[in-house]
DODODO-197135 format. One line per 8 residues: number of its first residue (from 1); their letters; for each residue x, y, z of N, C-alpha, C. Coordinates in Angstrom, 3 decimals, always signed. Layout:
<nodes>
NUM = a = X,Y,Z,X,Y,Z,X,Y,Z | ...;
</nodes>
This chain:
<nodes>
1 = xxxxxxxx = -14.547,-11.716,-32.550,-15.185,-11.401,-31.279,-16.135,-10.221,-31.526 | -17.139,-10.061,-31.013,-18.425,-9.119,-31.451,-17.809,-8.126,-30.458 | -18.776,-6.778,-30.830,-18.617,-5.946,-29.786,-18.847,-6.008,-28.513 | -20.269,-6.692,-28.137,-20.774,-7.032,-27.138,-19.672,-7.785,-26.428 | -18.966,-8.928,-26.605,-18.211,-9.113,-26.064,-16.536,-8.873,-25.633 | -16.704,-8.010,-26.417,-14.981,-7.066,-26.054,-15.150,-6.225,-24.745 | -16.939,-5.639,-25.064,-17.263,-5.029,-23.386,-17.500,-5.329,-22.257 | -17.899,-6.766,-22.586,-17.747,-7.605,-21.526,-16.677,-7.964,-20.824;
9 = xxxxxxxx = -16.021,-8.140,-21.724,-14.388,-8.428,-21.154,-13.874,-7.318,-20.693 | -14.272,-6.064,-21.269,-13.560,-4.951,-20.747,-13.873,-4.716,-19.570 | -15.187,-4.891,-19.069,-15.568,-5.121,-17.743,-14.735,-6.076,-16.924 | -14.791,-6.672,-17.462,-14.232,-8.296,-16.256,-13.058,-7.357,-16.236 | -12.214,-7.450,-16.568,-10.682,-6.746,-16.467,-10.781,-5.074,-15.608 | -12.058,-4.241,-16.171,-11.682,-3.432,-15.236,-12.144,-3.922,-13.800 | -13.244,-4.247,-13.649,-13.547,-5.191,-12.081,-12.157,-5.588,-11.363 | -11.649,-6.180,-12.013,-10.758,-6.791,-11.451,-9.289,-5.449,-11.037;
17 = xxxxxxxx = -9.259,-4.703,-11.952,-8.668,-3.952,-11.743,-9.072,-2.906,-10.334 | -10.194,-2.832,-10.292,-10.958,-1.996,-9.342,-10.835,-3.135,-7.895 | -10.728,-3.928,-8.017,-10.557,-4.652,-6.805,-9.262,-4.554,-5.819 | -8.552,-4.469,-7.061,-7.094,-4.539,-6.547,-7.049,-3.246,-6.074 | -7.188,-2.130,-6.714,-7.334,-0.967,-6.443,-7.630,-0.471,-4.750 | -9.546,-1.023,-4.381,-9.405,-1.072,-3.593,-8.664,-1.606,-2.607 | -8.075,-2.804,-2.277,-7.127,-3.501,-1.831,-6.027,-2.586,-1.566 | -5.396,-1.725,-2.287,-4.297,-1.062,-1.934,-4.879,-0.077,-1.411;
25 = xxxxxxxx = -5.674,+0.570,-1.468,-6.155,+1.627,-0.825,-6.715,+1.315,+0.745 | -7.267,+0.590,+0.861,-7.385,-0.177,+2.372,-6.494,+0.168,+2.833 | -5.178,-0.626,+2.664,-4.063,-0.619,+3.090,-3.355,+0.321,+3.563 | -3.650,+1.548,+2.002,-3.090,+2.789,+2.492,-3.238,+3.496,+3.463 | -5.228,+3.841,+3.509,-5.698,+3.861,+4.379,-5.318,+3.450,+5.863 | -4.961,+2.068,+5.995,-4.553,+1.689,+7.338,-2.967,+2.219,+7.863 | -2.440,+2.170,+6.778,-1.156,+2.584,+7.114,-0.824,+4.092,+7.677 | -2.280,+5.314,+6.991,-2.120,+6.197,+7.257,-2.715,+6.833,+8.599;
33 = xxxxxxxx = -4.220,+5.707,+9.034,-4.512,+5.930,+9.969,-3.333,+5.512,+11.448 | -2.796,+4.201,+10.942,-1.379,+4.200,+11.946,-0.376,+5.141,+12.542 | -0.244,+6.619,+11.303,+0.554,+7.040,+11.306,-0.329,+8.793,+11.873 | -1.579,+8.560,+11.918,-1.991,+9.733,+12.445,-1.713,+10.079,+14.185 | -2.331,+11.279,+14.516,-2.266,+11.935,+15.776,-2.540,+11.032,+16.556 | -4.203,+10.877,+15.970,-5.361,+9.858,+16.527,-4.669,+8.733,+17.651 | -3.650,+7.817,+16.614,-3.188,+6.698,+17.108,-2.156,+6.658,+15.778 | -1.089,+6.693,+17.382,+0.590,+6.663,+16.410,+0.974,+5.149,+17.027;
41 = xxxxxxxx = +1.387,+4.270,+15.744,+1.918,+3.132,+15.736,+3.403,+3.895,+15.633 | +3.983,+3.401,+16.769,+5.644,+3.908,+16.858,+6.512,+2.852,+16.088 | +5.645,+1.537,+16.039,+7.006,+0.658,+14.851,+6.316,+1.153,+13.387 | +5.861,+1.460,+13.142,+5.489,+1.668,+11.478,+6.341,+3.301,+11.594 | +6.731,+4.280,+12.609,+7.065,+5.348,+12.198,+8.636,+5.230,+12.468 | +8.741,+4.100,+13.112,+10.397,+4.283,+13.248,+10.468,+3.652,+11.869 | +9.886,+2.553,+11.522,+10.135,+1.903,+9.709,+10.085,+3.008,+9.320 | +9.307,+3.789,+8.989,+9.091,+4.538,+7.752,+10.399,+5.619,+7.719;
49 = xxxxxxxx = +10.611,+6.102,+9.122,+12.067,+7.108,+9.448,+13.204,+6.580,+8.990 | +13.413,+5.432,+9.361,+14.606,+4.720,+8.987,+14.645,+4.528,+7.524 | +13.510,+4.616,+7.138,+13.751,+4.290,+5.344,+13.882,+5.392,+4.635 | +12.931,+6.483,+4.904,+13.254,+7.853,+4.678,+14.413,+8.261,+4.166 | +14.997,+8.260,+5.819,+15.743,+9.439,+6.043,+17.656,+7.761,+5.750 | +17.384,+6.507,+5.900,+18.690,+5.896,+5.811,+19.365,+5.678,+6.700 | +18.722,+6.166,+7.844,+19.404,+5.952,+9.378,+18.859,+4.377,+9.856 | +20.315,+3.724,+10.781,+20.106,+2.610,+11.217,+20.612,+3.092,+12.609;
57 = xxxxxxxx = +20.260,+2.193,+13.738,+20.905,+2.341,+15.058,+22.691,+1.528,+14.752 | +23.264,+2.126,+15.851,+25.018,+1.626,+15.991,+24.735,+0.122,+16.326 | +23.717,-0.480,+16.702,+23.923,-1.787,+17.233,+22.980,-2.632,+16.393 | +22.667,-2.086,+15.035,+21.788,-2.827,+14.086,+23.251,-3.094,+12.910 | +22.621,-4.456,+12.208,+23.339,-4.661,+11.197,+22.671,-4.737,+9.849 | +22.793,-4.025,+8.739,+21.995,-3.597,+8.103,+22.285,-4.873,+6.777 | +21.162,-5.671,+6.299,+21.228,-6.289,+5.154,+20.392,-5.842,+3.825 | +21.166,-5.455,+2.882,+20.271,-5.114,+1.796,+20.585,-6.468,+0.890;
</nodes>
């Protein structure tokens, strides 16, 4: 394989890597704007409390 094309490939692979990248970052992004002042999503903060911190309500049944 020449050089020229190892960099090519190294491209394709990081592209692709950079995609995904963004992709999670979106996400994060959304998840964090959910969780701001701005606009509080109250089911993403009771998820996130409950996972935290390990607390379930008395009338939940917990499956792991």
């Amino acid at each position: 394989m020449t050089r020229l094309a190892t960099v090519h490939e190294d491209i394709r692979d990081l592209n692709v890597t950079l995609a995904s990248l963004r992709q999670e970052r979106g996400e994060l992004e959304n998840r964090t704007h959910r969780l701001s002042s701005d606009y509080l999503d109250l089911d993403l903060l009771d998820e996130r409390a409950r996972l935290v911190l390990g607390l379930v309500r008395p009338d939940e049944i917990l499956i792991r």
